[in-house]
N, C-alpha and C positions, 0 to 999 in steps of 0.2 A: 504494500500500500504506500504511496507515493506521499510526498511531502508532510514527513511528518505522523502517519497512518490514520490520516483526519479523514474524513467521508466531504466528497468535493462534490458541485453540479453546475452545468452550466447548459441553458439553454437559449440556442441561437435562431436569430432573423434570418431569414432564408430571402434573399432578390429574385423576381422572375425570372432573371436568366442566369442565375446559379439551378434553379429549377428545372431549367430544359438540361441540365449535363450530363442528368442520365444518374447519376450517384450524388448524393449531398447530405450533409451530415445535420440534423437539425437540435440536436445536445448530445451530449455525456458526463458521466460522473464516475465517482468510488463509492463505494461504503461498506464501512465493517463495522459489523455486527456481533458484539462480545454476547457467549451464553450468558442467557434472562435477558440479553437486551429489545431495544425495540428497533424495527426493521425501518421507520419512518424517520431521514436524518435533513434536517432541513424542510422550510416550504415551499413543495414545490408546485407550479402553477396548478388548477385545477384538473386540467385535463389529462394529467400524469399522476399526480397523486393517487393513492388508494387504501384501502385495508382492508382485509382478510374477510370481512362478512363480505364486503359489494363487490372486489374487485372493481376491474375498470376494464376498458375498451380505447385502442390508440390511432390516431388517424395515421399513421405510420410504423413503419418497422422497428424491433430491438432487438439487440444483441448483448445479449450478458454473457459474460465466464466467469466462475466462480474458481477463487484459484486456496481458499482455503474452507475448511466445513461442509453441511450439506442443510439441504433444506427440500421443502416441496412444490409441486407445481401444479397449476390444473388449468384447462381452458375448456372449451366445449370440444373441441373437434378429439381432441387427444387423452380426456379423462385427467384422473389426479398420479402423478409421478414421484415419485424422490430425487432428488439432485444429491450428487454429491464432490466434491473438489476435481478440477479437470472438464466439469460439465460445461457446454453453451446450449445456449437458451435463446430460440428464435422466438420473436412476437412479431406477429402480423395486426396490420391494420384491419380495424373493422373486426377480429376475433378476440372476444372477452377471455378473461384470464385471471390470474392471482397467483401469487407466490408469496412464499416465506421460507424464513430458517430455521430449522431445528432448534428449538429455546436448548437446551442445555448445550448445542455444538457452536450456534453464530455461523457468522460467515464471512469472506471476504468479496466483493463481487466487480466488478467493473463492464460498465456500462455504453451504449452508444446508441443512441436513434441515429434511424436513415430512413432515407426516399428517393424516389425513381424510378426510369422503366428500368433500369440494369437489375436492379431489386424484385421486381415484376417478369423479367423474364429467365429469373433463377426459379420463381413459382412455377411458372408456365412448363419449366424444361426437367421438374421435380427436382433440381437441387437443394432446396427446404419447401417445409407444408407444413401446414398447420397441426395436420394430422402425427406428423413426426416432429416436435420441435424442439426433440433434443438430442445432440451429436454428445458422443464423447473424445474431446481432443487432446486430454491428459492434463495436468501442470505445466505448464513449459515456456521457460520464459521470454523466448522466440517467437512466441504467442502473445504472450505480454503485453511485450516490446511497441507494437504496434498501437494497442490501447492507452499503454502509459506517453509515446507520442501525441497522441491527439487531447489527452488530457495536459499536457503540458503546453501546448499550442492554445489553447482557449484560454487558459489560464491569464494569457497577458490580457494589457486591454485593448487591443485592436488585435484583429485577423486580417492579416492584409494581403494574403491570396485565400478563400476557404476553401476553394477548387482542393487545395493541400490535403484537405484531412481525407477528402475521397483516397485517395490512395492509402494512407494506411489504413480504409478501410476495405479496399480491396486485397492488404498481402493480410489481413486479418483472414476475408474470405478464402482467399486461395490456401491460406496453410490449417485452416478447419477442414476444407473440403480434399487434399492433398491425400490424407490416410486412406481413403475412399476411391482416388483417382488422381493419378497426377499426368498434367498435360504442359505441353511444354506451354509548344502552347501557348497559345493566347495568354493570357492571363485575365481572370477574372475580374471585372470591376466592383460586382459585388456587391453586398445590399449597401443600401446608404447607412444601416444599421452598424455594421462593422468595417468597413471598408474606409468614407468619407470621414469616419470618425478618429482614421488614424491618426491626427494631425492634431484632435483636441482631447487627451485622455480623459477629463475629465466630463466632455459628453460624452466619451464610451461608457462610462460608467456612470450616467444616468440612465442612456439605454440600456443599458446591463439589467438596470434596477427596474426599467418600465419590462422588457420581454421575461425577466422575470418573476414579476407579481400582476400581469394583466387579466391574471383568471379571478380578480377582486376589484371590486371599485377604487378607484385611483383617481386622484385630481393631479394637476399643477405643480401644488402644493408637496405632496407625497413624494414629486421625484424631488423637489427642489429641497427637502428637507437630506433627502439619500448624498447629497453633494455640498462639498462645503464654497457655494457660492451663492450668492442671494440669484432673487428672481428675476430679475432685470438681467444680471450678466446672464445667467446661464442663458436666456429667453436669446440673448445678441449672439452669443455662441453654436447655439441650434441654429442661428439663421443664417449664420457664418459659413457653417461648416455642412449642414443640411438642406439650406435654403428651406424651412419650413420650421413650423412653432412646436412645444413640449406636446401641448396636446394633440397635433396633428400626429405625432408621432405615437400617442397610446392609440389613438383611432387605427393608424398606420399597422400598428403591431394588432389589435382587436380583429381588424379586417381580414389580414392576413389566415390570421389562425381559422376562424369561419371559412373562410376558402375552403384550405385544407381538409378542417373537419367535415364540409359539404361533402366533396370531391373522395376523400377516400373510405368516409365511413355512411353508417347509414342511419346514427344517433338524432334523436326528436330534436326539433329547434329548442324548443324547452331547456335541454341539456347542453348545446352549443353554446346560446347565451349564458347559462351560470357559469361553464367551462371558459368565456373569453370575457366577461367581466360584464355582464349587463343587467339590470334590474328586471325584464322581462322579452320574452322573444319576440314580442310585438316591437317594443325599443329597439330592438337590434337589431330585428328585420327594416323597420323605418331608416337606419343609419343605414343598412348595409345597399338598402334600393338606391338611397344620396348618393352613396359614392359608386356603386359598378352599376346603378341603372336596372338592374334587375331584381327581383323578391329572393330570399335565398331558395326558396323550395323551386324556382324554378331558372336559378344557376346550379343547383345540384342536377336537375333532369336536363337541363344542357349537356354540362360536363360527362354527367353516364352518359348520355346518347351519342357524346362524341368520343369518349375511352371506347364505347362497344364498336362503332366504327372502325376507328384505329387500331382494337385488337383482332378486328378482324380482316383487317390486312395486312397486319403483322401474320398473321396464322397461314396466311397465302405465303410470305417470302418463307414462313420457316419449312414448310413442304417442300421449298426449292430448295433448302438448304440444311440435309439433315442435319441431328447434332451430332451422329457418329460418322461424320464424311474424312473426318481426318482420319480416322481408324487410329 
């Protein structure tokens, strides 16, 4: 466990066109978990947070390795499991879940969400499922290695290519899936979130404070108290550095995440609003028509009706192109 063996998390803004890469990382973390303790370390926004009675449902992928202890698991497709050190643990969007750790063992785990069609056509081609969503890849700290980079990278406060952390989350994938079968830039501008903000640390770290507490009501006020600058400069420095205001930027971050949730899960408006910070879904449906133009319930049946399309001509090239052509 990395700096110190403290339980770390960070959750990041995703730009539209970090979005089309095909792979991109949207948080990670640590945490250890001493026997009798509690599995819960930090607040983490709504839509990730859980506990053992409700579980939760994620509009994205995870990937956990547990590299000390064991614990259990359960979703719908795959029933309840035991973990135990060496184990990875796939989560899929849109599949409910839960997990914990053995109270007398703990645990130590490290953590990553992602998204993308690269992610989508590892489903497609059976390299994980829901139904199977747990490999075992040993201890290994070759394995690690790749995890503990990306948590080191977040860590600062600017990300000033995030394209970066896609790769180590691809030699992550490659060397899970490696025991099983082994086969032989631009540079990103990035969201204005972390990117623009590399130049004024001290807005990375109000945005830091806005994407990570927008699943609760949040004014002005709240991030400007997170920073030690009155309201005035920081307000000159968002316009500096963002060319837009504090609160355009919780709207910015609000918006975002309803996308998302639209788009890849299948959760009630009801639950999207408390999950991205709003007093009721009728509220958030009103914001969300202002700014894209549309109701969310019918940018969600856009977006399916244009992913069904698109999968369905992906499904044409893969015909052309088996996946065992290389032999």
């Amino acid at each position: 466990m990395p700096k110190g063996n403290e339980s770390f998390f960070r959750y990041l803004s995703v730009s539209p066109r970090t979005s089309t890469w095909g792979l991109y990382i949207t948080g990670a973390g640590s945490s250890r978990v001493s026997p009798q303790g509690d599995l819960a370390a930090g607040v983490h926004p709504e839509m990730y947070s859980f506990t053992w009675d409700n579980g939760r449902t994620l509009p994205e992928y995870q990937i956990i390795y547990i590299t000390r202890g064991g614990g259990e698991f359960e979703s719908e497709p795959a029933g309840r499991c035991m973990l135990s050190a060496g184990d990875v643990v796939f989560l899929f969007p849109d599949v409910w879940h839960r997990y914990r750790p053995i109270p007398n063992r703990g645990w130590d785990t490290y953590w990553i969400g992602m998204s993308g069609e690269f992610l989508h056509h590892l489903q497609a081609r059976g390299f994980i499922s829901p139904e199977e969503p747990i490999l075992h890849a040993g201890v290994d700290d070759t394995l690690l290695h790749p995890f503990l980079t990306v948590l080191d990278r977040i860590r600062v406060p600017q990300i000033d290519n995030p394209l970066l952390l896609s790769v180590s989350v691809m030699e992550i994938l490659s060397r899970v899936f490696a025991p099983a079968e082994t086969e032989p830039s631009e540079p990103d501008q990035g969201s204005l979130a972390d990117v623009r903000a590399f130049e004024d640390r001290i807005v990375a770290q109000a945005i830091r404070f806005i994407w990570n507490h927008s699943h609760r009501p949040m004014t002005v006020e709240d991030v400007v108290s997170a920073v030690p600058l009155t309201r005035r400069t920081l307000e000159r420095r968002f316009n500096d550095v963002l060319g837009r205001t504090i609160h355009d930027e919780i709207v910015y971050c609000r918006i975002e995440r309803i996308k998302r949730m639209l788009e890849e899960t299948s959760l009630p408006m009801k639950r999207i609003a408390s999950a991205t910070g709003f007093s009721s879904s009728q509220h958030m449906s009103k914001v969300f028509h202002r700014l894209e133009g549309s109701a969310p319930a019918e940018y969600r049946r856009l977006h399916r009706a244009q992913g069904e399309r698109e999968s369905a001509a992906g499904g044409d090239n893969l015909d052309d192109n088996p996946v065992d052509s290389q032999g």
